[in-house]
N, C-alpha and C positions, 0 to 999 in steps of 0.2 A: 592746308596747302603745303604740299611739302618738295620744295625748290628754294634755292638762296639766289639772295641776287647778287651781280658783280660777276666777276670774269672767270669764275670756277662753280661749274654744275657737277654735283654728282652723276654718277653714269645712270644711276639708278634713280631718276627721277620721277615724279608719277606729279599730272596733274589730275585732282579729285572732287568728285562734286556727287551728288547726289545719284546713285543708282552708275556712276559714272569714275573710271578709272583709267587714263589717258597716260603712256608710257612716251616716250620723245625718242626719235631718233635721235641716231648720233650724230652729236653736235659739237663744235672747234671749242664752246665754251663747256664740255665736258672735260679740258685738258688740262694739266697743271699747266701755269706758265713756263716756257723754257723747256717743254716737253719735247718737242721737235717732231719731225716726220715719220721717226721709227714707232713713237708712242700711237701715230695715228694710223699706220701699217700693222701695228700688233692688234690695236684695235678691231681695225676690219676685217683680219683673215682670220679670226678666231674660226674655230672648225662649225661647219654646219650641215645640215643632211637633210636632203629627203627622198625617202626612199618608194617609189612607186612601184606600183605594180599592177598590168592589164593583161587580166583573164584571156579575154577574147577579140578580136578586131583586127589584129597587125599582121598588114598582109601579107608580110617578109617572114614572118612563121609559118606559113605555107610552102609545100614543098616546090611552089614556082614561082612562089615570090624570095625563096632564095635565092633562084637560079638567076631571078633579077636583079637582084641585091636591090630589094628594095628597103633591106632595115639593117644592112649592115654593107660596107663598102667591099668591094671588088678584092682592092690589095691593100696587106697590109701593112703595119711599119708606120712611119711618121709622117710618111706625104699620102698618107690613104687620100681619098678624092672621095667626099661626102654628093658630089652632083647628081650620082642617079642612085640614091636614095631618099628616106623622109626624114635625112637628120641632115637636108641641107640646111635649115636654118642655123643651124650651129656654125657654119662655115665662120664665120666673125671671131668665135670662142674655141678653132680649134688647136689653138695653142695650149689651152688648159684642156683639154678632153683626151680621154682613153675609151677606146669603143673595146667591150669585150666580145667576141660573138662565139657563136656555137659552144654554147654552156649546155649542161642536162640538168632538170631535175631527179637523176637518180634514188634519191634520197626517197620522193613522191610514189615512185614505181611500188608495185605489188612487188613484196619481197615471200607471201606467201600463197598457199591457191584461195584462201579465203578473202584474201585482199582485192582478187583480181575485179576490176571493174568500177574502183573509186579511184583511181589516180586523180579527177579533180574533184571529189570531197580532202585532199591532202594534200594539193601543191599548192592551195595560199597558205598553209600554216608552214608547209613546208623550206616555202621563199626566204623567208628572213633567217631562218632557225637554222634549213639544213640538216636539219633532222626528222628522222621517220615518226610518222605517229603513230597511237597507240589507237587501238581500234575500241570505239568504244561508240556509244550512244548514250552513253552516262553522263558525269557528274565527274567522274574518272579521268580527267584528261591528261593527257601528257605527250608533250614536243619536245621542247627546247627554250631556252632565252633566247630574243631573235638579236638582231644585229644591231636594227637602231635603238633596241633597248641596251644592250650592251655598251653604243656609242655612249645613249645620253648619261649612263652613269661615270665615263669619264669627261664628258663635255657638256652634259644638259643640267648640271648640279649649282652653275653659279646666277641658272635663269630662274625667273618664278617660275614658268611652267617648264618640268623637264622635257616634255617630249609629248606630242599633241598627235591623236591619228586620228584622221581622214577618209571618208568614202562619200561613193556616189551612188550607186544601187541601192535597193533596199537591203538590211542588216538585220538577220534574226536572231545568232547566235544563242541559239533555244531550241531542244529537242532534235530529234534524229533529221538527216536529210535523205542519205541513201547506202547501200552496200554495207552498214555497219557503223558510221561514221557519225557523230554528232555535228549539227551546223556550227557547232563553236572553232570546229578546224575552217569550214568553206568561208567565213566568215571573219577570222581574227590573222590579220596582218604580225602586229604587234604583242609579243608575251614577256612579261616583267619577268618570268621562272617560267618550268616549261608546263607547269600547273597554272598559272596564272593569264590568262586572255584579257587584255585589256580592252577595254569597251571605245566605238570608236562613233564619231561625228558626221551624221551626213546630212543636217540642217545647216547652212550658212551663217544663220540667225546665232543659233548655239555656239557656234563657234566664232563670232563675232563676239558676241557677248561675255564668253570666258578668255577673250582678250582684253576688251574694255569693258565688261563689267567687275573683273575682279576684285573681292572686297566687300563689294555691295549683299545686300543682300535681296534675295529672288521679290523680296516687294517692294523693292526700291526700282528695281531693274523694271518689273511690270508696271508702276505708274509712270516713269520715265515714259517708255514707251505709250502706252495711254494718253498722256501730254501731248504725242506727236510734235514732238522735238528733240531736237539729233543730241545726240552723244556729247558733242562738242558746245551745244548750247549752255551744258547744265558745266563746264568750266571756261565760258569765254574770260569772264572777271583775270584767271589766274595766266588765261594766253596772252591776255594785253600786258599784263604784269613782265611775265614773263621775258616778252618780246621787245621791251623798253630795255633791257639789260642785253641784249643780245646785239654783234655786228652785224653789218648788212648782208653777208653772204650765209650764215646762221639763220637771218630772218625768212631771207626770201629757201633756205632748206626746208626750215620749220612752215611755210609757208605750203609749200608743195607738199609735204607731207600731210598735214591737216585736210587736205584738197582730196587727198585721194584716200583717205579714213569718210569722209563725207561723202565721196562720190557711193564706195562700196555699201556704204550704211545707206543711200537713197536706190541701190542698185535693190539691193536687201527689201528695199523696201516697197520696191514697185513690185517685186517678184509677189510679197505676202499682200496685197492689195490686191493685185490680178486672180489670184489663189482664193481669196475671200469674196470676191465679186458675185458667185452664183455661176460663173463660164463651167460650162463642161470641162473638165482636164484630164491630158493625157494620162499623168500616173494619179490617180482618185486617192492613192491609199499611202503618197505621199505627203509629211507635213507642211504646213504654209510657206513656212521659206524655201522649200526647196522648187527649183525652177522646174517645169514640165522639159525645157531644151536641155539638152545634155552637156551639148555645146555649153551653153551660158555658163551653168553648174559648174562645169570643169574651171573656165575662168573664173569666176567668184570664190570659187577654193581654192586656185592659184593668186587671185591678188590678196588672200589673209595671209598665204605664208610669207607674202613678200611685205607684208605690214607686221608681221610678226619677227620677220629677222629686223628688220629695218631698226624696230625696237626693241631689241634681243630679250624677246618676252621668252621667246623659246627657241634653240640650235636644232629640233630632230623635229621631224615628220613624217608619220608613215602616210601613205594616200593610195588607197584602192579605187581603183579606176572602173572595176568591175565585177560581177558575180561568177566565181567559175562554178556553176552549175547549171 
């Protein structure tokens, strides 16, 4: 068990148990005494990213849904008017927001006649990197270090994970796809060096697990599960512990947080139950956690990044939204 009790937690706390590795948000009793409100402002704004990115779908990339603005505002400046587009939900947040629009991937473009006709075999490697690829169907690769990899090496170094990527489509990143081009560009977001593609997550399950199973090892992880009992079971002993040294506005935080680590884990879980049942499914040749809805999918990988900043597992996320091909 590794937590002290009394009125100072380390930041870095981990409750642990079998197959089972539980990180705490931030908590009042993470703070030295006497610390005051600036210690809890540096706390939260420490820098965090995630970087997405959608192939195909967004109607306002059309050459008449510019004319509508439906993905970028009318005017611009600091009183832009989000209403008749799809970034009104932001309207609450747009005192922190900067809309950029009418960008290019130049970089993506055919720069030679032999290129001509992969512009999207290259503009997902191209997105982060900003640099042109190397035409190839090999083993040969080469881009760029993309941007949230660059981040995480100045801000993803003090988290255990530095930088976690994301998708939803299927991921092959193996052999040729078209015009020249290996899927390792259609398919990698995220490059550590511009030789290096890092591999990315489109199970929920998986990515669930290399949050709260970290540590463990994968046969500890698979009886867990086998058990059919949640994550939080296998350390209730050290949450009661815990939660006796803690004040009442800490409890009822740590409280809500626990709540929706559970909900996502029974979300998780109804997905690979439905998946295992014998139903016909829409995508056959996806694995059990991952939802047939797109919809759901996209939510269930948006509430881990938000249990993952919560407990600064990790600062950077890349997340592909879609296949450009």
């Amino acid at each position: 068990m590794r937590f002290i009790t009394g009125k100072h937690l380390p930041r870095r706390t981990f409750l642990r148990g079998a197959g089972a590795t539980v990180a705490l948000p931030f908590l009042d009793a993470m703070l030295p005494a006497g610390s005051g409100s600036a210690k809890v402002a540096a706390e939260m704004d420490k820098p965090r990213l995630i970087a997405m990115e959608q192939s195909h779908g967004a109607a306002g990339c059309t050459a008449w849904g510019s004319q509508q603005n439906l993905w970028m505002p009318a005017k611009i400046g600091r009183d832009f008017d989000l209403s008749p587009t799809s970034l009104t939900p932001l309207e609450p947040f747009r005192d922190g927001l900067t809309i950029i629009s009418n960008t290019d991937m130049r970089m993506a473009q055919a720069f030679i006649p032999k290129e001509i006709g992969g512009d999207h075999f290259r503009s997902t490697a191209t997105f982060l990197t900003q640099a042109h690829v190397k035409q190839t169907e090999g083993s040969d690769v080469y881009v760029g270090t993309s941007f949230d990899q660059i981040f995480a090496q100045r801000f993803g170094q003090e988290t255990p994970i530095p930088s976690m990527q994301l998708c939803i489509e299927n991921i092959n990143q193996a052999g040729g796809c078209a015009y020249g081009y290996t899927c390792v560009y259609t398919d990698t977001l995220s490059w550590a060096s511009p030789t290096e593609p890092l591999p990315v997550i489109r199970d929920p399950r998986v990515a669930f697990e290399q949050l709260f199973g970290a540590g463990a090892t994968p046969e500890e992880r698979t009886d867990r599960r086998l058990a059919n009992r949640s994550i939080l079971d296998w350390v209730v002993g050290q949450i009661g512990e815990l939660k006796r040294g803690l004040d009442p506005a800490d409890r009822v935080r740590l409280n809500q947080y626990l709540e929706n680590v559970r909900e996502v884990e029974r979300r998780i879980e109804v997905v690979e139950a439905r998946n295992a049942s014998g139903a016909a499914r829409e995508l056959p040749e996806a694995p059990p956690g991952v939802p047939d809805s797109y919809s759901e999918h996209v939510h269930m990988m948006f509430d881990l990044q938000v249990l993952a900043f919560q407990t600064d597992m990790t600062r950077v996320f890349s997340f592909k939204l879609g296949r450009d091909s």
